[in-house]
Every structure is written in C-alpha cells, then in structure tokens.
N, C-alpha and C positions, 0 to 999 in steps of 0.2 A: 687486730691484736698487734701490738707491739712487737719487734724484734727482741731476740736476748741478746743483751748487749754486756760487754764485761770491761772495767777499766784494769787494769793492772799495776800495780803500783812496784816499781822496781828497788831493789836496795843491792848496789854493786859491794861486791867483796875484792871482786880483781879487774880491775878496767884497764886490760892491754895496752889501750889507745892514748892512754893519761900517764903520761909519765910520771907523774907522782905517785900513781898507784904503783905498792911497792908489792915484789911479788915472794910471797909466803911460801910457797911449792914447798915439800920436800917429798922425796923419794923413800918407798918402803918397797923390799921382793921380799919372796920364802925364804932366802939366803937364811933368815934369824931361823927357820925353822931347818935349819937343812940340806933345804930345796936348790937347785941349779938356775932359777931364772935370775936372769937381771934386766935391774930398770936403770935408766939412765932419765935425769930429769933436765931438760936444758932449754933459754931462751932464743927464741929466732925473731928478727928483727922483719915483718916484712909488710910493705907498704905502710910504714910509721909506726904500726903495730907491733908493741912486743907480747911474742904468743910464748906460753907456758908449751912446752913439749914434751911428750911423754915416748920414750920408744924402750925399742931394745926386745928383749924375745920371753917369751913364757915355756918353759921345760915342765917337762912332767916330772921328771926322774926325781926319785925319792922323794915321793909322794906330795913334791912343791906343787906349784901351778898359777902364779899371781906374781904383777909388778903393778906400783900403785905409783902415782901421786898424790899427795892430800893437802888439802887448804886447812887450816887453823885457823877454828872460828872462834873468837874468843867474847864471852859474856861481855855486851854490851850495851851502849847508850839506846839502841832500839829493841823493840820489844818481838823476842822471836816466835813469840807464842803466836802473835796474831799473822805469820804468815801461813802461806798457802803450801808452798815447794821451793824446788831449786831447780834455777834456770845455766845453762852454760849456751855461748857460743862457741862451735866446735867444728872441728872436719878432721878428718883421717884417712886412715886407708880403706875404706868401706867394711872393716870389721865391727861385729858387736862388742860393746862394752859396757862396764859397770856404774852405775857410779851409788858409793856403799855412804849410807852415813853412820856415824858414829854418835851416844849420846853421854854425856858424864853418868848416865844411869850402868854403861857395860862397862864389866870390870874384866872380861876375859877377851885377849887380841883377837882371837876369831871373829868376834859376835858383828855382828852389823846390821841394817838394814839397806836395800838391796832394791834397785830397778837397772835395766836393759836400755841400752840408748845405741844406734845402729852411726856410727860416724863417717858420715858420707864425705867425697873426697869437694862439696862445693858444702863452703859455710849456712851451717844452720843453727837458729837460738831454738834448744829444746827447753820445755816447762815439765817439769817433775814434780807432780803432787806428793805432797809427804801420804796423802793416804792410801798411794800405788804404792810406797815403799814393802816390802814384804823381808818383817823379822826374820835374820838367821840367828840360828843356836838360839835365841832367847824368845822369851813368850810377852814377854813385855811390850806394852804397846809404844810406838814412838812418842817421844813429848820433843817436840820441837825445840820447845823454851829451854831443853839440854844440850842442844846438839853441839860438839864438840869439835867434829872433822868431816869434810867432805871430800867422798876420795874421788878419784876418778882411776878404775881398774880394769887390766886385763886380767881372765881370769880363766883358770877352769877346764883350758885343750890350746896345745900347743902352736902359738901362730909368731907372727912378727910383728911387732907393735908400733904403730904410729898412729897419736892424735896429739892436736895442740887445740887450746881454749886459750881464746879471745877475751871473752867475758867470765866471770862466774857471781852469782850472786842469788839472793833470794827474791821470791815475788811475794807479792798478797792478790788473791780477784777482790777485787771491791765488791764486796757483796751489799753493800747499799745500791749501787748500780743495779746489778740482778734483782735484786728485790724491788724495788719501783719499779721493773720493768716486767715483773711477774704480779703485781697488783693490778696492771693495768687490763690483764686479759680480760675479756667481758664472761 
C-alpha cells in the first residue's frame, strides 16, 4: 500500500522575511469594553526578519480579559473557499493562545471562531484546519470564502504576553494527492 502523502499549497498574507511584505497588524484589548488589559503591537527586526510582536499583559478586572493582534484579510484575487486553514510561524513565551477568526457573516465584536495554539519559545509553523475552528456566541457554521480577520489572542486568565509571527498565511492539502494515494490501497 502506498504511503499518505499530502502536498500543501501555501498562500502567504505576511512574509516577515520579505520586505516588501507590508505589515497589516493592528492592535485590539478589552479597553473598548472597559476592561484594564493592554496590548501593545510592535515590529522587531531579528536576523533579517521583521516579526509582528504581540506583548503587554491581560487583567481580569472589570470583567476584561483579552489583547489581540489581527491581520486584515481582505476579499481577494484567490479563492478562499477552496483552502484548508491557517498556518503561522511563531514563538513566545511558552503560553497558550488564541488564534480567533473572524467572518463578514458576524455582526457582533464578541463572535468568533476559536482554536489553541501553545507558542513555544523555539520557532514553529502551526496548521490550523478551519474545521478545528469551534464557533463562539454564534451557531453558524464557518465559511472561509468570508473570513475577514485573523487574530492572534491572549485571552481568558491573567498572564504576561509575548509572541511574535514570522509568517502568517493560509494553506490548502492537495487533496488530489491524497486521493490517488488512497486509490492505490489494494
């Protein structure tokens, strides 16, 4: 029997390493709701690479709990339907974090959809299938061909925040790959 074998077909949104890629980031906390955290969004330069950086602290008090950065992905020349997830290259402080997306379909700021990614302090490219994503507030299933923001969040109990991404962009599995490679079983 043949091995499963998978191609990955990349599409970058923020290529650190390219200086031409220009970087979208902006900064959101609870502060609009109230809340006492703050996020601070800032570039660091290191080994040629400029990394998007995400720090600053998450407070509970008055019922905040979240600092974000989010990419602005804006309807375009490729087709987002037919990807898979979202991929980042990343490292931190060995905290868990968020990363929430957002679709033109959610009309209230809470709403999102939601996976856990552990940012270890030696760089790693995670793959995030949109169909691990898991709706909050909304019952609506994700349609990719919407997506509108990708956040990258802390969230939820009070820590000190540090990740920076390298990369951020979406993937597809070549599922023509897989599939001829699943025909072949005897």
């Amino acid at each position: 029997a043949m091995p499963m074998t998978f191609s990955r077909l990349h599409h970058v949104l923020y290529d650190g390493c390219d200086p031409t890629s220009l970087p979208r980031w902006q900064s959101a906390d609870d502060r609009v709701m109230g809340g006492d955290s703050i996020a601070h969004v800032e570039q660091k330069i290191e080994e040629d690479a400029r990394l998007a950086c995400l720090s600053g602290r998450v407070s509970l008090a008055n019922r905040g709990g979240f600092i974000q950065m989010e990419w602005p992905v804006e309807p375009s020349a490729f087709d987002l339907s037919s990807m898979s997830g979202v991929y980042l290259e990343v490292h931190g402080n060995g905290e868990a974090y968020n990363v929430h997306l957002r679709t033109r379909q959610l009309w209230l700021p809470w709403q999102s959809y939601r996976q856990t990614f552990n940012a270890t302090q030696s760089w790693q490219t995670i793959y995030l299938p949109f169909s691990a994503f898991m709706g909050y507030k909304t019952s609506k299933p994700l349609e990719p061909a919407e997506l509108s923001k990708i956040g990258i969040v802390a969230i939820g109990r009070a820590f000190e925040v540090d990740v920076c991404v390298r990369h951020l962009g979406l993937y597809r599995e070549d599922a023509a790959v897989s599939q001829a490679a699943r025909s072949m079983k005897p």
